[in-house]
C-alpha positions as CSV (number, residue, x, y, z in Angstrom):
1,X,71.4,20.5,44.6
2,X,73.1,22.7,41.8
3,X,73.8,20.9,38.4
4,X,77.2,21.7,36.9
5,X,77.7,22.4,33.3
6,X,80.5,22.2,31.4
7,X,81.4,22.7,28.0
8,X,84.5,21.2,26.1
9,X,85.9,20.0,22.6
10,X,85.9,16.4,22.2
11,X,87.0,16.7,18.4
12,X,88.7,20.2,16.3
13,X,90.1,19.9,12.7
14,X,91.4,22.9,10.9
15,X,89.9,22.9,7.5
16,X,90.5,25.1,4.5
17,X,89.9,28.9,3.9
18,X,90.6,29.1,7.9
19,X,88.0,27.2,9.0
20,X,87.4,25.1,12.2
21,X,85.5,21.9,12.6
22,X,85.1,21.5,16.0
23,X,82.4,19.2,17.5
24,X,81.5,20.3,21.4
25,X,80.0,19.0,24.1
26,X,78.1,20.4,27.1
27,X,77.5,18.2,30.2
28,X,75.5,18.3,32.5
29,X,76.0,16.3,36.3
30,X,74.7,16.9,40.0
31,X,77.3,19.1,41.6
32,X,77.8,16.1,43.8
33,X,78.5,13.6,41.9
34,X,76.2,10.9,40.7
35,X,76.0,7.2,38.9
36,X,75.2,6.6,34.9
37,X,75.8,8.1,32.1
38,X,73.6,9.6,29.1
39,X,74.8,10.5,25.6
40,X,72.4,12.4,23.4
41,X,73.9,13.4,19.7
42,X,72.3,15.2,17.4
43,X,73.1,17.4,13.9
44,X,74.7,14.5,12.5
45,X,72.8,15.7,9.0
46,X,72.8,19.0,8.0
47,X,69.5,19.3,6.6
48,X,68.0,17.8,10.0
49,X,66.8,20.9,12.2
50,X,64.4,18.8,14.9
51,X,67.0,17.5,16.7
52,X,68.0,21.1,17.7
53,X,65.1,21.9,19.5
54,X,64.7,18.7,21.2
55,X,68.4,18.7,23.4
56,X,67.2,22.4,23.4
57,X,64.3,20.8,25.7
58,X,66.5,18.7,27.5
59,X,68.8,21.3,28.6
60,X,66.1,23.7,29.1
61,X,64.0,21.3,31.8
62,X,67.7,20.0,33.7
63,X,68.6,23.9,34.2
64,X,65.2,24.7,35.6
65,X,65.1,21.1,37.7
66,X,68.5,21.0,38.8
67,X,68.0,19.3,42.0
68,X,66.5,16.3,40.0
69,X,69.4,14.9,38.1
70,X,71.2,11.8,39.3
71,X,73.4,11.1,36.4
72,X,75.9,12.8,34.0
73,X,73.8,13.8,30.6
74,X,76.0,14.7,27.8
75,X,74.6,16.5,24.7
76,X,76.2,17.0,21.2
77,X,73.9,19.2,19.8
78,X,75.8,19.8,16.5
79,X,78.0,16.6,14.5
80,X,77.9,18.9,11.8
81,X,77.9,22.4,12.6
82,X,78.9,23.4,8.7
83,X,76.3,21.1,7.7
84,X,74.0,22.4,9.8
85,X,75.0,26.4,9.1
86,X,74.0,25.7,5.3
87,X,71.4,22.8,5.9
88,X,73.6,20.7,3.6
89,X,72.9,16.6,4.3
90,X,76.5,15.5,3.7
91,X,79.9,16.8,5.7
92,X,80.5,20.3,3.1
93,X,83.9,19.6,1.8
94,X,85.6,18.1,-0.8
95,X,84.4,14.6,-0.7
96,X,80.5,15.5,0.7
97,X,80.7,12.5,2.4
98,X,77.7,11.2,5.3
99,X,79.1,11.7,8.3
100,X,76.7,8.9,9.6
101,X,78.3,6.0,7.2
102,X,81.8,6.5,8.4
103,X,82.4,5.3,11.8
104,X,83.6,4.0,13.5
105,X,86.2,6.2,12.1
106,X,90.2,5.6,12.5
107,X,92.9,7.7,14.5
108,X,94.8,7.7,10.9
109,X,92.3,8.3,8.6
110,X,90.5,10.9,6.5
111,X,89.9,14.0,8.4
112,X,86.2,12.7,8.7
113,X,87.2,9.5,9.8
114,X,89.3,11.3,12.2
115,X,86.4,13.2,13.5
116,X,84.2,10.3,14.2
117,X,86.8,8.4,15.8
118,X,87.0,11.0,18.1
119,X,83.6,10.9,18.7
120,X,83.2,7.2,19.1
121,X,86.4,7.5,21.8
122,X,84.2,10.3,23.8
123,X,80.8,8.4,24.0
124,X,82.4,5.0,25.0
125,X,80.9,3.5,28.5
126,X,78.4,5.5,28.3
127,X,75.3,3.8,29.8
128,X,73.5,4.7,26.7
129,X,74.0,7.2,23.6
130,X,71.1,8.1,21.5
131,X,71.3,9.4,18.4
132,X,69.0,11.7,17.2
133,X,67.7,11.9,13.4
134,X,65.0,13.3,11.8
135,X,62.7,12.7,8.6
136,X,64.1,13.7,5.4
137,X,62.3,16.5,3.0
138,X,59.3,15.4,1.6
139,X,58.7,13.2,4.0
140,X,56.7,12.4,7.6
141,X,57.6,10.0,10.4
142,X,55.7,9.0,13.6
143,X,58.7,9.2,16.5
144,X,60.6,6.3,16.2
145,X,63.2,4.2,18.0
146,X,65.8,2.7,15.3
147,X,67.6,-0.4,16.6
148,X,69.7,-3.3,14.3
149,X,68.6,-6.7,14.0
150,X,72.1,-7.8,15.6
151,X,71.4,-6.0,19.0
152,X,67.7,-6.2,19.1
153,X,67.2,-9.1,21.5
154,X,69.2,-6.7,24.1
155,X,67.8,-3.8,23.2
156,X,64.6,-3.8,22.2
157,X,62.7,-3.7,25.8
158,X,65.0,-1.1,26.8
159,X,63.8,1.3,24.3
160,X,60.3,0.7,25.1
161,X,60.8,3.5,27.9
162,X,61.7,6.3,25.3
163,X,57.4,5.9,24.7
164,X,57.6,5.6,20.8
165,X,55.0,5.2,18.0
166,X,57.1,2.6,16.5
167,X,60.1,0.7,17.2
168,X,62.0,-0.1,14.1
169,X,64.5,-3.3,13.8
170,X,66.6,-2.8,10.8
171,X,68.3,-5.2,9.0
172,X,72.0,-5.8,8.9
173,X,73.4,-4.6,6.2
174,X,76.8,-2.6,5.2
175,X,74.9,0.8,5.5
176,X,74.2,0.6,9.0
177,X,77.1,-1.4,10.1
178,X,78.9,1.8,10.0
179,X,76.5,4.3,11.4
180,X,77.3,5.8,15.1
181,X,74.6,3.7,16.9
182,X,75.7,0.5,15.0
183,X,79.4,0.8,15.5
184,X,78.7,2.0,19.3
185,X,76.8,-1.1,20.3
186,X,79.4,-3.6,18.5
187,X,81.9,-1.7,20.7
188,X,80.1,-2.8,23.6
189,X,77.8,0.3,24.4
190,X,74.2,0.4,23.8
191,X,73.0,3.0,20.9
192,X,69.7,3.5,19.6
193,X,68.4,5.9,16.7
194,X,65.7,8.1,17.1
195,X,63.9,9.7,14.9
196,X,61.1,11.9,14.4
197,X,59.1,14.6,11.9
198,X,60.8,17.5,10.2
199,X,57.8,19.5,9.9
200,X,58.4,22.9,10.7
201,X,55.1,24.5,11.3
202,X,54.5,23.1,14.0
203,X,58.2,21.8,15.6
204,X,56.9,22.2,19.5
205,X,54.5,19.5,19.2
206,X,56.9,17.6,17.3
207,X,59.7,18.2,19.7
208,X,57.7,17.4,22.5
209,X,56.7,14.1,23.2
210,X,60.7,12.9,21.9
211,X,61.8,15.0,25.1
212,X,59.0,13.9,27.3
213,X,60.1,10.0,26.1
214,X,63.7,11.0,26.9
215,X,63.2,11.9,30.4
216,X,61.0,8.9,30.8
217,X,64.2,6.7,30.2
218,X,66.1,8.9,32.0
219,X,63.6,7.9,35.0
220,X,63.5,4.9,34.5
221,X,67.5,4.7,34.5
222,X,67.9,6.3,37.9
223,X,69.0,9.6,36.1
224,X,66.1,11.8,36.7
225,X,63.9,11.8,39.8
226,X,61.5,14.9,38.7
227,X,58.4,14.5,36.5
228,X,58.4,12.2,33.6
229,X,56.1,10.4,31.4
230,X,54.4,7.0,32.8
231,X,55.5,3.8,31.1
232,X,54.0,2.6,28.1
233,X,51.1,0.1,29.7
234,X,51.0,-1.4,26.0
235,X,53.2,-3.0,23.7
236,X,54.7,-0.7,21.4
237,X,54.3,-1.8,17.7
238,X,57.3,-3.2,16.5
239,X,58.2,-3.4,12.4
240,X,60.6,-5.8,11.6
241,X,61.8,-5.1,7.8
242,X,62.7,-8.1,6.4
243,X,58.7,-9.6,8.1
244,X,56.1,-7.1,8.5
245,X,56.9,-3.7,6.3
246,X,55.2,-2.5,3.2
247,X,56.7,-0.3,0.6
248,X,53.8,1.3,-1.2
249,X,55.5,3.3,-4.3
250,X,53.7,5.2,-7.5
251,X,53.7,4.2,-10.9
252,X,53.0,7.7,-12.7
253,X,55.2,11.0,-12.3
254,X,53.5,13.7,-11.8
255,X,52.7,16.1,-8.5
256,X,51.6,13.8,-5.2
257,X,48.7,15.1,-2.8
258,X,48.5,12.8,0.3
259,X,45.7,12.1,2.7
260,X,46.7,13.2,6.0
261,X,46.9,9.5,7.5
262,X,50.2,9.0,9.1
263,X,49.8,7.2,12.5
264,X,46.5,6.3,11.5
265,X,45.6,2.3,10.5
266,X,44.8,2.1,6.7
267,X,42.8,-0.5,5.0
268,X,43.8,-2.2,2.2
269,X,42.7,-0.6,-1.1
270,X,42.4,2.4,0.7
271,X,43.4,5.7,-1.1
272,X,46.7,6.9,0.3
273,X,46.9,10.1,-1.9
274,X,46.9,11.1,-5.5
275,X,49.3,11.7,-8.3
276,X,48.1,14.7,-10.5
277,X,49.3,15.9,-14.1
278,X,48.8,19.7,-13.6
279,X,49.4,20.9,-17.3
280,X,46.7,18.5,-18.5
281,X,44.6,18.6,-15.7
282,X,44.2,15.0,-15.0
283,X,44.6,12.8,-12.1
284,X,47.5,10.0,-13.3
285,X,47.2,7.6,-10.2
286,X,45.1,7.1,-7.4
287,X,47.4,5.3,-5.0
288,X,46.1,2.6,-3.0
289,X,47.3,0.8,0.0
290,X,48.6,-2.8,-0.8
291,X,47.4,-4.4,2.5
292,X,45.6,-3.1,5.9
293,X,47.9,-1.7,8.5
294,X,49.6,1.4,10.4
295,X,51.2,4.1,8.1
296,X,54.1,4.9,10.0
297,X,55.5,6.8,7.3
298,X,53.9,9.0,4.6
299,X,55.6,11.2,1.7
300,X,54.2,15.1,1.7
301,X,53.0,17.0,-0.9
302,X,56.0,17.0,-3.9
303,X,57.1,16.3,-7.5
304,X,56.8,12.2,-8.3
305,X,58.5,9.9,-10.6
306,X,57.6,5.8,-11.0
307,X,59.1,4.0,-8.2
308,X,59.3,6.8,-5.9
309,X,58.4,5.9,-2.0
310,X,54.9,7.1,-0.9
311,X,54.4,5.5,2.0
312,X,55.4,2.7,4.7
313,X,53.3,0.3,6.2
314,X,53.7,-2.1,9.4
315,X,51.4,-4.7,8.0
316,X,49.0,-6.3,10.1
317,X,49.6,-10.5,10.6
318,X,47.1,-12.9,9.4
């Protein structure tokens, strides 16, 4: 069975100096038809370059396994193509606005809210949409499934089949509200965030197991019938912010060097990494873990100043 794939314009905005925003989409559905309906974004940040190779994966393992898919899959790879040319975080014009606290956008609005009302209108009744983020610089994540604390009862099982390190429940608060996953699910189709490492020097094994989890929910959906990870036998640990996370920040500036330790379990008092004073040649900090429990988080090698976030922690209850 042949897949077909088409490519199209769901949003286009002329912008100054002769530019073109334009946001596209390539589907991909059985030449026969089929039932459900996957939406996987990605390039919503500029500065985010994992997400790329992932739907690269996805693409890649449809065209080769046509005779497996069931089910429309619909891929943005780029929200922010300008963003993304110049790996600039923000939308590159005038206002350098996140792209990611605007939606659900408005048919009247701004030229970004434009954009992601556009957006919104294409991904609507979709089965599911899942948007795909990764760790900022200076900065390590396990893969992770991001859901609010509104839609968590309904969603949480259901991402247990995308075979995460961590599912993540985030509080409501305005931020969020008015992300694309947020603003999806209060329209009345399920979203979830993913999110996963943005180290480059080894992106394969990074990319990896996010496509091999996204094909296992594809399975498990009826969308994909070819080979696909098992189900997670175990319960996939869950942090809940406002109950069970720990902030562990520095006190000193200086130059951090971390222990490699994320996805690892960490006692408390344990040494998480070190702040160093290079001129004088002297360590300033030794920073410790505040309570035992899995570092699903972890700050790289860079500059430090007091307060700044070293690690996160998904305590362990009493």
């Amino acid at each position: 069975m042949a897949v077909v794939r088409e490519i199209s314009t769901v949003a286009s905005i002329t912008m100054p100096v002769e530019e073109q925003w334009a946001i596209r989409r390539c589907r991909y559905a059985p030449e026969e038809g089929g039932e459900g309906r996957v939406c996987i974004a990605t390039g919503m940040h500029g500065d985010e370059m994992m997400g790329q190779l992932i739907v690269y994966g996805i693409a890649s393992r449809i065209l080769k396994n046509p005779e497996y898919l069931h089910g429309t899959v619909d891929i943005y790879p780029m929200l922010n193509p300008q963003g993304l040319d110049i790996s600039e975080r923000m939308v590159p014009a005038s206002t350098r606005l996140d792209m990611n606290r605007v939606f659900p956008g408005s048919p009247d609005g701004t030229a970004l809210e434009y954009m992601c009302h556009l957006v919104m209108q294409d991904m609507l009744g979709a089965d599911l949409v899942l948007d795909i983020h990764t760790s900022t610089q200076n900065k390590s994540e396990l893969y992770e499934v991001r859901i609010g604390a509104r839609d968590a009862q309904r969603l949480i099982d259901k991402a247990q089949a995308l075979c995460p390190q961590v599912i993540w429940i985030y509080p409501d608060s305005s931020a969020f509200n008015v992300s694309l996953a947020s603003s999806l699910c209060e329209a009345g189709t399920d979203a979830m965030i993913l999110e996963a490492d943005e180290r480059r020097r080894r992106p394969q094994e990074i990319a990896a197991p996010v496509v091999e989890g996204i094909f296992c929910k594809l399975a498990q959906m009826g969308l994909w019938t070819g080979p696909a990870r098992p189900l997670p036998q175990e319960a996939i640990p869950v942090v809940r912010s406002k109950e069970n996370i720990c902030r562990v920040t520095c006190q000193y500036p200086g130059v951090y060097v971390p222990e490699d330790l994320i996805g690892t379990r960490v006692e408390e008092g344990q040494v998480l990494g070190t702040v160093i004073d290079a001129l004088h040649g002297e360590v300033r900090e030794r920073v410790k873990a505040p309570c035992s429990g899995l570092m699903f988080s972890q700050r790289s090698y860079s500059a430090v100043y007091p307060g700044t976030l070293i690690a996160r922690l998904r305590k362990e209850q009493a």
